[in-house]
C-alpha positions in Angstrom: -8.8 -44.0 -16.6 -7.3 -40.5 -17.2 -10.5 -39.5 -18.7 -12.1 -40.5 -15.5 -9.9 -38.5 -13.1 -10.2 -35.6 -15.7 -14.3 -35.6 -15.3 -13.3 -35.9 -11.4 -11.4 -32.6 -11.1 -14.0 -31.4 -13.6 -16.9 -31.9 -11.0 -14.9 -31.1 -8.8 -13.9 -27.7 -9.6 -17.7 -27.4 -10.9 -18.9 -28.3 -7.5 -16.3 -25.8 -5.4 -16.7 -22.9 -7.6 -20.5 -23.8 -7.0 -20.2 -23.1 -3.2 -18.1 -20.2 -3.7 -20.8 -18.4 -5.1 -23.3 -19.3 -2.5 -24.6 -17.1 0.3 -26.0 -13.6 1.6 -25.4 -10.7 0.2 -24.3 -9.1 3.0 -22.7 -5.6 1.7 -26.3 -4.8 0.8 -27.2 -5.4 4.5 -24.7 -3.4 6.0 -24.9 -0.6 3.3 -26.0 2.6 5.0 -29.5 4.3 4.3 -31.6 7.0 5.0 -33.7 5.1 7.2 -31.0 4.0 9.0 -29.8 7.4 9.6 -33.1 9.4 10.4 -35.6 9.9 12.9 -32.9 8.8 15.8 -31.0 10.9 18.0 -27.3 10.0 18.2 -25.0 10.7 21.2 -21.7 10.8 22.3 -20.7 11.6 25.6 -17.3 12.5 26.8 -15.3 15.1 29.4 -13.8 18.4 28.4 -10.1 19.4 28.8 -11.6 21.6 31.8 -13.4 18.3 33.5 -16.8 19.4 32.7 -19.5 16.1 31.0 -20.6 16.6 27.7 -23.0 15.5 25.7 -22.8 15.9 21.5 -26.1 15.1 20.2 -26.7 15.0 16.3 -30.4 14.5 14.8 -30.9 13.5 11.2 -34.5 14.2 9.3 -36.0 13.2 6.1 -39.5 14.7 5.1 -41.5 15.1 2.8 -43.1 19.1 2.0 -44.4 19.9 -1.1 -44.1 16.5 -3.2 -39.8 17.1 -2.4 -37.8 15.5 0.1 -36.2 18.1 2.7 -33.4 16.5 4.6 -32.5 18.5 7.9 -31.2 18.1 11.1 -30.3 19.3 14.6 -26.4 19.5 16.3 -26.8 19.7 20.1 -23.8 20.2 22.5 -24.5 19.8 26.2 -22.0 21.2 28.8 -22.8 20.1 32.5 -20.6 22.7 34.2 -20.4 23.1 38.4 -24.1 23.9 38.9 -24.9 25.5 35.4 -25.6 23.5 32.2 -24.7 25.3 28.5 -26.6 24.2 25.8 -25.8 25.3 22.3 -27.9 23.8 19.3 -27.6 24.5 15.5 -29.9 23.5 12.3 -28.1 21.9 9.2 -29.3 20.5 6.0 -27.7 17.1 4.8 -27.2 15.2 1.9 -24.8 12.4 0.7 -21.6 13.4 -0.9 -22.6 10.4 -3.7 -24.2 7.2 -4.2 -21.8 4.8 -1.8 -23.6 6.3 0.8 -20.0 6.9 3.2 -20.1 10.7 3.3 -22.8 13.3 4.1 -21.7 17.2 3.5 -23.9 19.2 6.5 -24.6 22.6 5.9 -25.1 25.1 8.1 -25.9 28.3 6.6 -23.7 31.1 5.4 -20.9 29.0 4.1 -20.9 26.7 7.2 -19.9 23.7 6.0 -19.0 20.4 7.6 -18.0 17.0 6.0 -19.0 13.5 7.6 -16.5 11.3 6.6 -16.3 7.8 6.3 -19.9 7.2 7.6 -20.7 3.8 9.4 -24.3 3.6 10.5 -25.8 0.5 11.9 -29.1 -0.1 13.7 -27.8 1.6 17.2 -24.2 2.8 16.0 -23.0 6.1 14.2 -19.0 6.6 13.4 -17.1 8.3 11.1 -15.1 11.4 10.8 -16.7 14.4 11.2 -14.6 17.8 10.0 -11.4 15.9 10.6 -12.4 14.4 14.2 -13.3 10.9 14.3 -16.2 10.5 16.5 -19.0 7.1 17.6 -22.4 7.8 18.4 -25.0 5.6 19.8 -29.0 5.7 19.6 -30.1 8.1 22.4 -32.6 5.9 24.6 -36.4 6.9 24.4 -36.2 7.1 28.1 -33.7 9.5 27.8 -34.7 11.9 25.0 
């Protein structure tokens, strides 16, 4: 009899342990990626301290030139002031601080250097901390763009 309860728990444990290890792999589908990343325009949209709308667009790139990847991009800040509108834009080149894929270092030129921080991109969603403010992005419409 106690060798019976004994295969019980056995089977058991067998069979929960079994279950446990079932399932998705779903930190591989929320890991974040290049494609994710490039070839969308991401916006955030907010009002100054003065009142004014703006609009903070950033635009990631991956191509390929001369059998080499180039990674590139575009930051865009639109201010809609009382009849006037101020656009400013500036070119960066991007890559990931490592392999985790959480961090992208943006360069600007001449020592310009921004850090991306604690990255999150999903399929219409961009967040993360960028040069020490946190900031969430969403996919820029086609209509809009």
């Amino acid at each position: 009899m106690k060798t019976l309860d004994f295969v019980k728990i056995l089977l058991l444990t067998v069979f929960t342990l079994s279950l446990v290890s079932c399932g998705d792999d779903i930190y591989y589908t929320m890991q974040n990626s290049d494609d994710k990343l490039c070839n969308k325009v991401w916006m955030e949209q907010y009002e100054t301290e003065d009142g004014y709308l703006c609009r903070h667009q950033l635009e990631f790139k991956k191509v390929r030139q001369d059998n080499k990847e180039v990674y590139s991009g575009k930051e865009t800040t639109i201010v809609q002031k009382t009849g006037t509108t101020e656009t400013t834009s500036k070119d960066f080149t991007w890559k990931w601080i490592d392999n985790t894929m959480e961090g992208l270092i943006l360069s600007y030129g001449a020592g310009d250097i921004q850090y991306f921080e604690n990255v999150w991109v999903r399929e219409h969603y961009l967040s993360g901390k960028l040069d020490g403010r946190v900031i969430v992005l969403t996919d820029l419409p086609e209509a809009i763009k």
